[in-house]
C-alpha positions as CSV (number, residue, x, y, z in Angstrom):
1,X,282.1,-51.7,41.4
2,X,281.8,-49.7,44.6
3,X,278.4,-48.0,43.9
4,X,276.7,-48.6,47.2
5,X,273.0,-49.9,45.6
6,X,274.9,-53.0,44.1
7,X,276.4,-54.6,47.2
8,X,273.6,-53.7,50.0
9,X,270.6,-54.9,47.5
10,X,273.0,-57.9,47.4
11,X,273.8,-58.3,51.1
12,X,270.4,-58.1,51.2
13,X,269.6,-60.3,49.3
14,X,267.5,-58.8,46.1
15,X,269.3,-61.0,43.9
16,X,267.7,-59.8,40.5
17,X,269.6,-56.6,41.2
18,X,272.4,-58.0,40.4
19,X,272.2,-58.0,36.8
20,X,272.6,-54.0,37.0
21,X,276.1,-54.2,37.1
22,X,275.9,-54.9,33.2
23,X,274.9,-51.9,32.6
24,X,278.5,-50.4,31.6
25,X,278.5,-53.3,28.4
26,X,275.4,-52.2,27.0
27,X,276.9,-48.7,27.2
28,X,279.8,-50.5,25.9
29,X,277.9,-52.2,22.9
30,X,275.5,-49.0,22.5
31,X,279.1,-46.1,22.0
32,X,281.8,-47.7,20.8
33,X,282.8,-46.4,17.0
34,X,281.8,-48.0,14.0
35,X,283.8,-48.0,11.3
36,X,283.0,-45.6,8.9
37,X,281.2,-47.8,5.9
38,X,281.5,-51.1,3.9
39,X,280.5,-54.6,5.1
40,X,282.7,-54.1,8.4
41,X,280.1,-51.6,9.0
42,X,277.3,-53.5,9.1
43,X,278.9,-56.5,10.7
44,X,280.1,-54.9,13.7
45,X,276.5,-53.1,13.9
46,X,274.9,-56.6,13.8
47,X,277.3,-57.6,16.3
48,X,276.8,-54.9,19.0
49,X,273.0,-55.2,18.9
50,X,273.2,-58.9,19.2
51,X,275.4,-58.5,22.5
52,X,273.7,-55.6,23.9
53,X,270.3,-57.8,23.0
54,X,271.5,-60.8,25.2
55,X,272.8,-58.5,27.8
56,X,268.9,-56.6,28.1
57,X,267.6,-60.4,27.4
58,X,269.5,-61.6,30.7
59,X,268.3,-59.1,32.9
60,X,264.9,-60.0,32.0
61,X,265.6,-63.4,32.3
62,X,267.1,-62.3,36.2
63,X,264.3,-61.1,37.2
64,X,265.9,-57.3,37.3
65,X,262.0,-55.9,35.8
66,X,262.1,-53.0,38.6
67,X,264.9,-51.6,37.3
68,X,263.8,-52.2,33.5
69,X,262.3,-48.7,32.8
70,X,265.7,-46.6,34.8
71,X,268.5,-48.7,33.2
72,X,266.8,-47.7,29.6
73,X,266.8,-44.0,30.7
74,X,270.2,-43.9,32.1
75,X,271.9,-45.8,29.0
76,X,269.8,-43.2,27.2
77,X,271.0,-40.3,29.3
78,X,275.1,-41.3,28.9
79,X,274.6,-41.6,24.9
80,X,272.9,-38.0,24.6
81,X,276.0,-36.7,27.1
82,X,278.8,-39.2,24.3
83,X,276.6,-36.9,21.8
84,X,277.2,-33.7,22.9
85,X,280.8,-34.4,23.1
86,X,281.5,-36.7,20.2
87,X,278.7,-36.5,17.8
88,X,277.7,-40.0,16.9
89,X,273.8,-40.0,17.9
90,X,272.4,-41.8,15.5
91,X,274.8,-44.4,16.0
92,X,273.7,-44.8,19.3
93,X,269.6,-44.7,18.7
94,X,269.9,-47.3,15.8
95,X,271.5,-49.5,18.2
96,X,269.7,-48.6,21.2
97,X,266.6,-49.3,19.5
98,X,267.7,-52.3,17.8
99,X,269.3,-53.7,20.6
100,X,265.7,-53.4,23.0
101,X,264.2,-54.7,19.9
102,X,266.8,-58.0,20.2
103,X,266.3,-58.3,23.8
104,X,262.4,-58.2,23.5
105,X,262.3,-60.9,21.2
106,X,264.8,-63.1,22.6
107,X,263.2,-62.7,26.1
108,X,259.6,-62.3,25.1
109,X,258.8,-65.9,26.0
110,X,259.3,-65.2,30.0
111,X,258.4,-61.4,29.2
112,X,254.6,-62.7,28.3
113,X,254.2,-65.2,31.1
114,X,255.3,-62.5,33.5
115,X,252.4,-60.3,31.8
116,X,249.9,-62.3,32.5
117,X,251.1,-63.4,36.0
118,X,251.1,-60.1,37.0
119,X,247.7,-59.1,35.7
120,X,246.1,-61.8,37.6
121,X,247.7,-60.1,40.8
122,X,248.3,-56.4,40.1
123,X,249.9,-54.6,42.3
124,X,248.7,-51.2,41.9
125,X,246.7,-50.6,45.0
126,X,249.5,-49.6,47.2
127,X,249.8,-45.7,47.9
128,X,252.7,-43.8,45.9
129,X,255.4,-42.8,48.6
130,X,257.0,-39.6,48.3
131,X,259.4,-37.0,50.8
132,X,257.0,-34.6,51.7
133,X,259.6,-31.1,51.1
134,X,261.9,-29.8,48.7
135,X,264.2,-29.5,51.6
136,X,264.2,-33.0,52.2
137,X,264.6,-34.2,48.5
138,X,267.8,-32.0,48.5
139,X,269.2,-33.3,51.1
140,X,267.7,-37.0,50.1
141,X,269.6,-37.1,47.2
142,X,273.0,-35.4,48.4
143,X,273.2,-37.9,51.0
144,X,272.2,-41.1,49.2
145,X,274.4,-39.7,46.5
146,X,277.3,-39.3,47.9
147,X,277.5,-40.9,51.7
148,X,275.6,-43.3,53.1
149,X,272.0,-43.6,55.0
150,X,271.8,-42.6,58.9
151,X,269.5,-42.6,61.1
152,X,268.9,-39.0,60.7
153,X,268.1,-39.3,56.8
154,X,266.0,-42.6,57.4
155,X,264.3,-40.4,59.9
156,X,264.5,-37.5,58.1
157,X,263.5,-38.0,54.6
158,X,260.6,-40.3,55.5
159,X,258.2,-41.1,52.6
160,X,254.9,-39.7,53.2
161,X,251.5,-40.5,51.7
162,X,248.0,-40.8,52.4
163,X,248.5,-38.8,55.7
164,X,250.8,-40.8,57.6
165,X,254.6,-41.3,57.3
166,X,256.1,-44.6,56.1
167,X,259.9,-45.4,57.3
168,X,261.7,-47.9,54.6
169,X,265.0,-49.9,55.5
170,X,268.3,-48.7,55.2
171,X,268.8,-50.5,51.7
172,X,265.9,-48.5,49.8
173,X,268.4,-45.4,50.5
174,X,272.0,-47.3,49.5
175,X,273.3,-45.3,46.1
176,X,276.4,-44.0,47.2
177,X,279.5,-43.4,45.0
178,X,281.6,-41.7,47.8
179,X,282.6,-38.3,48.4
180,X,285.1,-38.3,46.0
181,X,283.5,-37.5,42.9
182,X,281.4,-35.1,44.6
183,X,284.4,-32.7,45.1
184,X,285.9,-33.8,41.7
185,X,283.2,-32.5,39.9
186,X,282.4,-29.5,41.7
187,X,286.3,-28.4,41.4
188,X,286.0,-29.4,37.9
189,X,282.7,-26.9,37.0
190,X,284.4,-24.1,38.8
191,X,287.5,-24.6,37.0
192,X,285.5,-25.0,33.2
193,X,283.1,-22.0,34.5
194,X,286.6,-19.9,35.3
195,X,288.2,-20.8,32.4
196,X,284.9,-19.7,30.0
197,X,285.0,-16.2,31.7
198,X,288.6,-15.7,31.3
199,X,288.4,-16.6,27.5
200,X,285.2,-15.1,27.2
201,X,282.9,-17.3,25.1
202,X,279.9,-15.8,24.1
203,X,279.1,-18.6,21.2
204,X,275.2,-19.5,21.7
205,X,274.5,-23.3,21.3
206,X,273.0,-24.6,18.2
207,X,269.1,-25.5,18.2
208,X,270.2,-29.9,18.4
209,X,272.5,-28.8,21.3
210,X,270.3,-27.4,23.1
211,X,267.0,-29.4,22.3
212,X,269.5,-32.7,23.4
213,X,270.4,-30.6,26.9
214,X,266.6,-29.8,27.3
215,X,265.8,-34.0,26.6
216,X,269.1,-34.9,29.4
217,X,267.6,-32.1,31.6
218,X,263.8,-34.4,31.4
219,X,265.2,-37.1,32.1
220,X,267.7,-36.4,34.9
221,X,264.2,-34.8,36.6
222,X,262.3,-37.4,36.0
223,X,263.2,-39.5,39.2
224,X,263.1,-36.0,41.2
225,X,259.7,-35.4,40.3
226,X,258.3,-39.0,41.0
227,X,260.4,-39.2,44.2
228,X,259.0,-35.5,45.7
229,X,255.1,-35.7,47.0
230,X,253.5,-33.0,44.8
231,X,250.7,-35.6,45.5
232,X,248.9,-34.9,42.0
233,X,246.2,-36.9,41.7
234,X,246.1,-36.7,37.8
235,X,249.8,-38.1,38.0
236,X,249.2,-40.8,40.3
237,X,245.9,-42.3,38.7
238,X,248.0,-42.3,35.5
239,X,251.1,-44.0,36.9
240,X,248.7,-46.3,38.3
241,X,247.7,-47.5,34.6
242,X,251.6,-48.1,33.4
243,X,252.6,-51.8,33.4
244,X,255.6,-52.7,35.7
245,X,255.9,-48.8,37.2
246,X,252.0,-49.2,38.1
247,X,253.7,-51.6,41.1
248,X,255.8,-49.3,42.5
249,X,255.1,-48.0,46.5
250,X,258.1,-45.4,46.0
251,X,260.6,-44.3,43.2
252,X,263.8,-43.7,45.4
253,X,265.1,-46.6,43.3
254,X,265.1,-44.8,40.3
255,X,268.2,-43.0,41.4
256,X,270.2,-45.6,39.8
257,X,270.0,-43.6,37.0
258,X,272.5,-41.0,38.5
259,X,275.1,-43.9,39.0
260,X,276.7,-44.0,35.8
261,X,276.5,-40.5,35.0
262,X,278.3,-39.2,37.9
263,X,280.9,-41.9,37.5
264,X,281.4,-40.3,33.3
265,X,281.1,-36.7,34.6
266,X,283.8,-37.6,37.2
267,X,286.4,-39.4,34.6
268,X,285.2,-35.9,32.1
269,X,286.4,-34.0,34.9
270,X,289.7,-35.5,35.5
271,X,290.2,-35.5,31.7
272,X,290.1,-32.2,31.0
273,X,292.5,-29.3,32.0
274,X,293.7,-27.8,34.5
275,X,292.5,-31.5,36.6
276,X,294.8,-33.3,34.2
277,X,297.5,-32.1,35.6
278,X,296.7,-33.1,39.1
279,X,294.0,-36.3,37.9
280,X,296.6,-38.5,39.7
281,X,296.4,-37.1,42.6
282,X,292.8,-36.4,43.0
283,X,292.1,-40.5,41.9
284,X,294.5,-41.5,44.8
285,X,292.6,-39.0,47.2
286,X,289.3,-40.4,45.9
287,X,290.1,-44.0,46.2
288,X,291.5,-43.1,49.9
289,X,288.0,-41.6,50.7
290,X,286.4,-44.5,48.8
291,X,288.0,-47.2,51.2
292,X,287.5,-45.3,54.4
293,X,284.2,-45.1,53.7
294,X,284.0,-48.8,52.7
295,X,286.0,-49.7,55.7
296,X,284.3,-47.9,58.3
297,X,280.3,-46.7,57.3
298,X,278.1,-48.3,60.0
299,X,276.4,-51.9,59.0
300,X,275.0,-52.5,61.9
301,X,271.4,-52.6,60.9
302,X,273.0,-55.4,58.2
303,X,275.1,-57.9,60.4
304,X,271.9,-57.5,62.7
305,X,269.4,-59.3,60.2
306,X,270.7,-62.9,60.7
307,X,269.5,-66.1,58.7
308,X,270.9,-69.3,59.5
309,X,271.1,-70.8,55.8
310,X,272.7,-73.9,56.8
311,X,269.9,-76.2,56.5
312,X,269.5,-75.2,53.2
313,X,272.7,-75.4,51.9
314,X,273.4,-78.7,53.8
315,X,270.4,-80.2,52.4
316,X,271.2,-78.7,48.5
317,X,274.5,-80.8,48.9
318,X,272.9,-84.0,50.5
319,X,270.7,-83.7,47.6
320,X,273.4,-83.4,45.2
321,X,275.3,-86.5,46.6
322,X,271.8,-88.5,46.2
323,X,271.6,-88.3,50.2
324,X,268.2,-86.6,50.5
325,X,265.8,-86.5,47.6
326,X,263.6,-83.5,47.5
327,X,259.6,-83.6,47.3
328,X,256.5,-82.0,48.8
329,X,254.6,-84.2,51.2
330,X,253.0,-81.8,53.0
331,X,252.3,-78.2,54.0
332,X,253.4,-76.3,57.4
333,X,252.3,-73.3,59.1
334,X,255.4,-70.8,60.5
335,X,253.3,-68.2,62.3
336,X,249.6,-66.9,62.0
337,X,247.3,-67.6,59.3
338,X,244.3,-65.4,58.7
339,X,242.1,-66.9,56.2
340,X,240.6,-63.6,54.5
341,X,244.2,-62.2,54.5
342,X,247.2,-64.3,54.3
343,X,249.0,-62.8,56.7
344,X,249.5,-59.5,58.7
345,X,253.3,-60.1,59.2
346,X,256.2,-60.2,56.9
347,X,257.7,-63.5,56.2
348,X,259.0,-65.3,59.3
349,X,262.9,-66.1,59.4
350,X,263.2,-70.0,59.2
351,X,259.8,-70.8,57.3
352,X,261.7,-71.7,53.9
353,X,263.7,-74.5,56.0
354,X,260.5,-76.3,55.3
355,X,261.8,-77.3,52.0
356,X,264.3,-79.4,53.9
357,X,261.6,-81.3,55.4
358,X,260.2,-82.3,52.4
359,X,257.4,-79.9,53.4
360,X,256.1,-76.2,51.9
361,X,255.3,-73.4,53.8
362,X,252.1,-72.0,53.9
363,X,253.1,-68.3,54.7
364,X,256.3,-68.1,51.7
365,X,257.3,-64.9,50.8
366,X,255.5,-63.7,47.4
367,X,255.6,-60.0,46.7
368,X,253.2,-60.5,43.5
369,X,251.2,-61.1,46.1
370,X,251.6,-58.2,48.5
371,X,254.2,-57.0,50.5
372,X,252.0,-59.0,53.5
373,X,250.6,-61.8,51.3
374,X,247.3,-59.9,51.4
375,X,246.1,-60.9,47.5
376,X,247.6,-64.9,48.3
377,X,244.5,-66.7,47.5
378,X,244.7,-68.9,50.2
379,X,241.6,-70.6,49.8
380,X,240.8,-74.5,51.1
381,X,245.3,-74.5,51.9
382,X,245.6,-75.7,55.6
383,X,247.8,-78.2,57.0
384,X,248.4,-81.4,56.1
385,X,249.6,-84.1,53.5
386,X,249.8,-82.0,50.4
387,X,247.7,-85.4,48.4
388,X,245.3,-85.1,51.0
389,X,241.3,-84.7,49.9
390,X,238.6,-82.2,50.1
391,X,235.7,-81.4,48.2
392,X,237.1,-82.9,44.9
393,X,240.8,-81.2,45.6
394,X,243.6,-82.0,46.6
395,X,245.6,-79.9,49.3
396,X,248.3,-78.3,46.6
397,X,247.3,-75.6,44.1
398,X,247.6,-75.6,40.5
399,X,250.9,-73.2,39.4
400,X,249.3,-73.2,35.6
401,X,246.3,-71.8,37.5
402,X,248.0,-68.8,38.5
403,X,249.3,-67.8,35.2
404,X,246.8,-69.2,32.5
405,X,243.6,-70.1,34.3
406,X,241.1,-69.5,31.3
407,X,243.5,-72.1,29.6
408,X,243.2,-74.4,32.3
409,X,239.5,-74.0,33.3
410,X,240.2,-72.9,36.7
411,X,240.7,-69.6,39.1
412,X,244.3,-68.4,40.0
413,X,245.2,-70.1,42.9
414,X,242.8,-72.9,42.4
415,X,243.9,-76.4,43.5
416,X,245.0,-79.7,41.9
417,X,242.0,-81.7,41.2
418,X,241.4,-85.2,42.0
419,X,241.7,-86.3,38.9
420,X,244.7,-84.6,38.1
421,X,246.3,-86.6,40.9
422,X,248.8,-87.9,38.6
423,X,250.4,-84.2,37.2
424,X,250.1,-83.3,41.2
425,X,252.5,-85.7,41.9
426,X,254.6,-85.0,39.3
427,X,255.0,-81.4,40.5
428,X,255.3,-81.9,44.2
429,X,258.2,-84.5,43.5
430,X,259.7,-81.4,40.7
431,X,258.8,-83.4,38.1
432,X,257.3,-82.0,34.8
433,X,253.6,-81.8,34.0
434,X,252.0,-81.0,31.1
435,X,249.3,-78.2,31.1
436,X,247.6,-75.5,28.3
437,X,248.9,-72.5,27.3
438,X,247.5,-69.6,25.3
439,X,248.1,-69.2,21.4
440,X,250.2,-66.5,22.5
441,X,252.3,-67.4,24.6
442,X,253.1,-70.5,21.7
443,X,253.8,-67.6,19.7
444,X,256.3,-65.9,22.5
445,X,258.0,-69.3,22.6
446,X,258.6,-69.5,19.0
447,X,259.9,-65.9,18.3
448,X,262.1,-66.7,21.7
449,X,263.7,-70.0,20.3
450,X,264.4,-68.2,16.8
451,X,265.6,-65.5,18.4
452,X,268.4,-67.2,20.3
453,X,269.2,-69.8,17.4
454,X,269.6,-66.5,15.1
455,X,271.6,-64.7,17.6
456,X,274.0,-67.5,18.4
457,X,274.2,-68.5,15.1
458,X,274.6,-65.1,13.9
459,X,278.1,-64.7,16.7
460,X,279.3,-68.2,15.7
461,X,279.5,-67.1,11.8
462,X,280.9,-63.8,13.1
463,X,283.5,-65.4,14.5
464,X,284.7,-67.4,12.2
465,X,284.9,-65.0,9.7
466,X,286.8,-62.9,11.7
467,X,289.3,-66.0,11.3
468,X,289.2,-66.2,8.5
469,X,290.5,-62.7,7.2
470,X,293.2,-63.1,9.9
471,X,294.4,-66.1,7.9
């Protein structure tokens, strides 16, 4: 709850992050014992890929894409560390896979819109950050880790690329799980190392054990080796070519997938002896260091980034209370505008507030379209009523244009005709309009809606039986 990525990427306000924090219930879903055979077998199966399906489905549905490819390899990480101490893998890859399976279908309807949103704007042109020594990644990650980001590690372990250095905020650095289990674990290895020599084992691993420590070994390197600049062009041109990780300036994020393995290492630790005996008192010394650092770490870069989201909210609850009724009657410009290149700022504070004034900005915040709106088509957009005229358009563009323009006969980020000046309206006063879609993306629909009538149907019956033999 304390992990230091969750609440700064919220403070910050990267909202799809917050579906991360489910990542324990897959786990959850993915490890828990099955009973041994019979139909309880296969109905509790049933029932933990269904739930760990909806759980994978929501963080698509959140926006959390990002994050997609780490969460998979860390829930794939803690099931090959429950299998080296509990046995029980294939358990955990049948519903692994059956679970992602679920979640695809139940979520492929916004999962195939999202495809081909992003392939009318890909991303991939941006340089692939990296720290620029091994000296730095080491002390990257111990910090990060373990503390918190200061202005010597934000200096320090600058991402380099392309010759020059690139500084990122304070939050692209947050993945802190305090001190605590650092020294936890570390006591704990010295003590399990110690207490091997003094029995003296000499017992070799068997070939599965030590094929599954080579496959947790891949995958705990796998951010590493992304994250440090061994600038390999090979490497980069095919990173470039993967869908979602083709987007990606930098790969510090991926160190989420440390998170929960240090937190199951930790409880591991306190588990076994000789920490049992003292687990108590190491958790109370842990929490302590856990709520100092809470209490005290330096937010000042944080409290610093003020918005004033009262206009907003005020006008969401005049709305609400049939006070204020919200449309689209024209378009504003907060800052400069450069017509070949949206603009060469990030987005201004206060240009959103436009939505109060029944108005839309012409500089929002897109990162599809570049982190400084460079790939916004902005094309005949100026100021103005948004029904105003020109040249056979109209001054608001087409949002079916930007996902399926073959579909529609148009350009992503074409205008509204003229004579679509009735579905024009109906979108600038968020009102439904009709427009084509692709055969496919019917399809996506379908599979989605069966999906989610089979799931839901599938826990309803589930439940009821349950009742049933309780009766």
């Amino acid at each position: 709850m304390f992990n230091s990525f969750f609440i700064h990427r919220l403070i910050t306000g990267h909202l799809p992050y917050q579906a991360y924090m489910l990542t324990p219930f897959i786990l959850y879903f993915m490890l828990r014992p099955l009973p041994p055979t019979g139909q309880r077998r296969g109905g509790r199966l049933a029932l933990d890929v269904a739930c760990a399906g909806m759980i994978f489905a929501y963080m698509v549905y959140s926006g959390m894409n990002s994050l997609g490819v780490p969460v998979i390899l860390s829930i794939a990480l803690c099931g090959m560390a429950h299998g080296a101490l509990h046995g029980g893998d294939r358990d955990f890859w049948t519903r692994l896979a059956l679970g992602g399976a679920a979640g695809v279908a139940l979520s492929i309807s916004k999962m195939a819109a999202m495809g081909a949103f992003a392939s009318n704007f890909p991303r991939s042109g941006y340089p692939m950050l990296g720290l620029d020594s091994l000296t730095n990644m080491v002390w990257f990650l111990g910090q990060t880790l373990f503390f918190w980001p200061d202005g010597t590690l934000i200096r320090g372990a600058r991402l380099f690329a392309e010759g020059k250095y690139w500084v990122m905020s304070p939050q692209y650095y947050e993945f802190s799980v305090s001190p605590g289990p650092l020294l936890i674990i570390i006591v704990g290895a010295l003590m399990w190392g110690r207490g091997r020599r003094e029995r003296q084992e000499t017992r070799r691993p068997s070939t599965p054990a030590i094929l599954r420590g080579l496959a947790m070994v891949t995958v705990i390197v796998i951010p590493i080796f992304l994250a440090f600049n061994f600038k390999i062009p090979a490497l980069e041109a095919m990173l470039k070519k993967i869908p979602l990780i083709s987007s990606h300036g930098h790969f510090t994020t991926w160190f989420v997938i440390y998170i929960p393995l240090i937190i199951i290492a930790t409880a591991m630790a306190l588990q076994r002896p000789p920490l049992s005996r003292v687990a108590g008192t190491l958790v109370v010394i842990t929490l302590l260091a856990l709520a100092v650092q809470t209490a005290y770490r330096d937010r000042s870069f944080y409290t610093t980034q003020y918005y004033n989201y009262h206009p907003i909210v005020d006008s969401y609850y005049a709305a609400r209370d049939g006070a204020y009724t919200p449309s689209v009657e024209g378009m504003k410009k907060y800052g400069k505008v450069l017509r070949g290149w949206a603009a060469n700022s990030a987005a201004p504070f206060g240009g959103d507030d436009f939505l109060t004034q029944n108005s839309s900005s012409m500089l929002c915040y897109e990162p599809i379209f570049g982190y400084w709106r460079e790939k916004f088509p902005m094309d005949i957009l100026r100021p103005g009523p948004a029904m105003a005229e020109q040249g056979g358009y109209l001054n608001l563009k087409n949002p079916a244009c930007f996902i399926y323009p073959y579909e529609n006969s148009c350009q992503p980020g074409n205008h509204f005709t003229t004579a679509q000046h009735q579905k024009a309206d109906n979108f600038r006063r968020y009102k439904p309009f009709k427009f084509a879609m692709p055969y496919w993306q019917r399809m996506a629909n379908g599979v989605t809606l069966a999906s989610w009538v089979l799931a839901l149907g599938f826990l309803a019956a589930y439940t009821v039986t349950r009742r049933i033999r309780r009766l």
